[in-house]
C-alpha positions in Angstrom: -4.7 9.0 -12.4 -5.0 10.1 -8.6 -4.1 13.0 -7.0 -3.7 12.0 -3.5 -0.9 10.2 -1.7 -2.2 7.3 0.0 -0.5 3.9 1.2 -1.4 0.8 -1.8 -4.5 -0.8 -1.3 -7.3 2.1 -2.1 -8.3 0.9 -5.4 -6.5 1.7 -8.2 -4.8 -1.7 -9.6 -8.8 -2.6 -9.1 -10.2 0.2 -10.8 -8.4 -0.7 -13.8 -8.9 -4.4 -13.5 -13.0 -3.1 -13.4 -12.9 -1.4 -16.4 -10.9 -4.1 -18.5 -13.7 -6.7 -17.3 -16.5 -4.2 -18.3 -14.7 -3.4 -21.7 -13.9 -7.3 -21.6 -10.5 -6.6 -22.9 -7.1 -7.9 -21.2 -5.2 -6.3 -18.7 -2.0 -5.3 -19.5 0.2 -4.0 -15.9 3.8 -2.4 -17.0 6.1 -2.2 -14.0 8.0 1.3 -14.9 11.1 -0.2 -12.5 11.9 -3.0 -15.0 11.8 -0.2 -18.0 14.3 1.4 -16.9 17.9 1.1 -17.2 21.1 3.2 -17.1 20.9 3.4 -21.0 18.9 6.0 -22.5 18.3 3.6 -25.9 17.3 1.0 -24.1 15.0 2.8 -22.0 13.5 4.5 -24.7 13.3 1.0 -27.1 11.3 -0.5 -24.5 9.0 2.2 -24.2 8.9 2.2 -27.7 8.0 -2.0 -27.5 5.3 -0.8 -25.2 3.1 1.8 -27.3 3.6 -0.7 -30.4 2.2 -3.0 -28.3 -0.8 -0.9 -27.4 -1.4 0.0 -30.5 -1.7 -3.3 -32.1 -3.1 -4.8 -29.2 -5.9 -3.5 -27.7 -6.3 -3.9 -24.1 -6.3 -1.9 -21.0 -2.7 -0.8 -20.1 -2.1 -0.1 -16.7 1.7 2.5 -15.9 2.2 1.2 -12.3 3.9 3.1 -9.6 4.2 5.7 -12.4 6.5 8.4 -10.2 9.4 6.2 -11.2 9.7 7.8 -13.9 6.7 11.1 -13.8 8.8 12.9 -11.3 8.6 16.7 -12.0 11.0 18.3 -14.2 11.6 21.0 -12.0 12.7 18.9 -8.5 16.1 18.1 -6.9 15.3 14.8 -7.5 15.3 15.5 -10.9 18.3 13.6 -13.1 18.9 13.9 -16.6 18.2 10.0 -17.9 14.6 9.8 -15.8 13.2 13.7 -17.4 14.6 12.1 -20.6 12.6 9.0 -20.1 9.4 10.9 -19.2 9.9 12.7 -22.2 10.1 10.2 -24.2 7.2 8.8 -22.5 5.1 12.1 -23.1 5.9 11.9 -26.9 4.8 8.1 -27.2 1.5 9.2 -25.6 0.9 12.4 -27.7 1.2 9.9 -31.0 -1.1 7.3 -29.7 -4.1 6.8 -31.9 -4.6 3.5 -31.1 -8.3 2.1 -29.1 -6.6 0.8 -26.1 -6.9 2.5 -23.0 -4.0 3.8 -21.1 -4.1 4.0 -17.9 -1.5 5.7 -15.0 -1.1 5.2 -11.3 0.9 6.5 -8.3 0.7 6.7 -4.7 2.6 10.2 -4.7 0.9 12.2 -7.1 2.6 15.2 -5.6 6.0 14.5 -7.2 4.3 14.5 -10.7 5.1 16.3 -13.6 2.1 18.8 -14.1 2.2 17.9 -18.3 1.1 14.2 -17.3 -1.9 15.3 -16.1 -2.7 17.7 -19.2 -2.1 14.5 -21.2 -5.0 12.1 -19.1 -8.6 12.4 -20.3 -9.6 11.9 -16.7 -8.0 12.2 -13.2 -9.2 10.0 -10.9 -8.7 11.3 -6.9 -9.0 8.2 -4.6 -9.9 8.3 -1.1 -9.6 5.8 2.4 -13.1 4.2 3.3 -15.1 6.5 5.5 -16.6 4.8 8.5 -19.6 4.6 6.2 -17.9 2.9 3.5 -15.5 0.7 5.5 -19.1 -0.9 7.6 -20.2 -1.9 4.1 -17.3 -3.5 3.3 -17.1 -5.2 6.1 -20.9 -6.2 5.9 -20.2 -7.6 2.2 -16.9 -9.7 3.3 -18.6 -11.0 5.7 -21.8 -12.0 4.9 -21.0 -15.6 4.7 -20.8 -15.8 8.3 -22.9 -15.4 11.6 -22.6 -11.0 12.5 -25.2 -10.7 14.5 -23.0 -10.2 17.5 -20.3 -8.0 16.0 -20.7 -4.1 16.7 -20.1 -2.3 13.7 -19.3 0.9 15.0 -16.6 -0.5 17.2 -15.5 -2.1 14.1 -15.1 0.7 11.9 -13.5 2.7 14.4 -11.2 0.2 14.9 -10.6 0.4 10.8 -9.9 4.1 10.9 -7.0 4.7 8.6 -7.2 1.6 6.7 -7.3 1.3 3.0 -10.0 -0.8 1.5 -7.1 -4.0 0.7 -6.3 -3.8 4.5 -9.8 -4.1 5.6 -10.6 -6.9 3.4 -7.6 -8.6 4.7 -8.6 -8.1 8.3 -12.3 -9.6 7.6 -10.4 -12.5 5.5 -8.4 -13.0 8.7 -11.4 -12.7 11.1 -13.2 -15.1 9.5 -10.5 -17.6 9.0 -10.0 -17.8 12.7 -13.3 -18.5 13.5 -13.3 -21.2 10.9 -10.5 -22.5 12.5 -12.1 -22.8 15.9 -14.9 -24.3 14.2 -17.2 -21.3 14.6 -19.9 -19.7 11.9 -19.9 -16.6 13.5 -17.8 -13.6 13.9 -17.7 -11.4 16.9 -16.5 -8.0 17.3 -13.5 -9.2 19.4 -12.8 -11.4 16.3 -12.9 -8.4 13.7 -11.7 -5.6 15.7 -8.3 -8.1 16.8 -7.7 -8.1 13.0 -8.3 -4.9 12.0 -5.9 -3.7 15.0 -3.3 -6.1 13.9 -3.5 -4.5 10.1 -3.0 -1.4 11.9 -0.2 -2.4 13.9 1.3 -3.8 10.3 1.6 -0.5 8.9 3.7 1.1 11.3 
């Protein structure tokens, strides 16, 4: 589970689609929206669905956007139905005994209930790329094509602030545009354009 806020794209969904192809089991993803509803029993009975599901299944399950219903107890945004969900939820976890693994993400781990936390094995903090980081992504993206005249450093300054997905997507973008001008090679002008427009995107 990570700690730190930080827009979609840094590598969670991934992280958990890694360790289901290294434990080659499936990938389960349970969107916490379409859990809940304004009944408490029905809430609950799917969760309920969910764990038997887990434990007769094994797999890797993966809680998405998990602050739908892990908001802490002790908040204003705090409602009675949602703390009696992530009770509920808490409860179901406590009685697993099953060999799946269970995993929980968030992109606002602030608004957490601190008992989740105690409830995880492991919490896993993720981080945006590093200039470092984002160059070797870049470098690995793109290594099907011609970079001998693209500046890197101009590059990743130009990717400050974006998340790994958003880099990618720039380099995917680059690269399709020179394809499209019937180029094999990228230039700086081609890669820093993209990575300015996935900037300008976010805002």
């Amino acid at each position: 589970m990570d700690r730190n806020a930080h827009p979609p794209g840094s590598g969670k969904t991934m992280t958990a689609s890694a360790r289901a192809g290294e434990l080659q089991w499936p990938l389960y993803t349970i969107e916490l929206d379409g859990l809940i509803t304004k009944y408490m029993g029905e809430t609950a009975a799917k969760l309920r669905v969910v764990f038997d599901t887990i434990a007769r299944t094994r797999g890797v399950y993966l809680f998405d956007e998990f602050d739908a219903i892990g908001v802490r107890r002790d908040t204003d945004r705090d409602v009675g139905e949602i703390r009696r969900v992530l009770n509920s939820f808490l409860q179901f976890l406590e009685r697993d005994e099953s060999m799946s693994l269970i995993v929980a993400a968030t992109n606002h781990p602030r608004l957490l209930d601190a008992a989740l936390f105690r409830r995880f094995d492991d919490t896993i903090e993720y981080t945006m790329p590093n200039k470092e980081q984002a160059t070797q992504l870049m470098r690995t993206k793109l290594a099907a094509l011609g970079t001998a005249k693209v500046s890197w450093r101009r590059s990743a300054e130009a990717a400050r602030n974006l998340s790994y997905a958003e880099v990618t997507r720039a380099c995917e973008n680059a690269a399709k545009e020179a394809i499209l001008q019937d180029r094999s090679d990228i230039s700086t002008e081609d890669l820093v354009r993209a990575l300015r427009e996935r900037s300008r995107a976010r805002r």
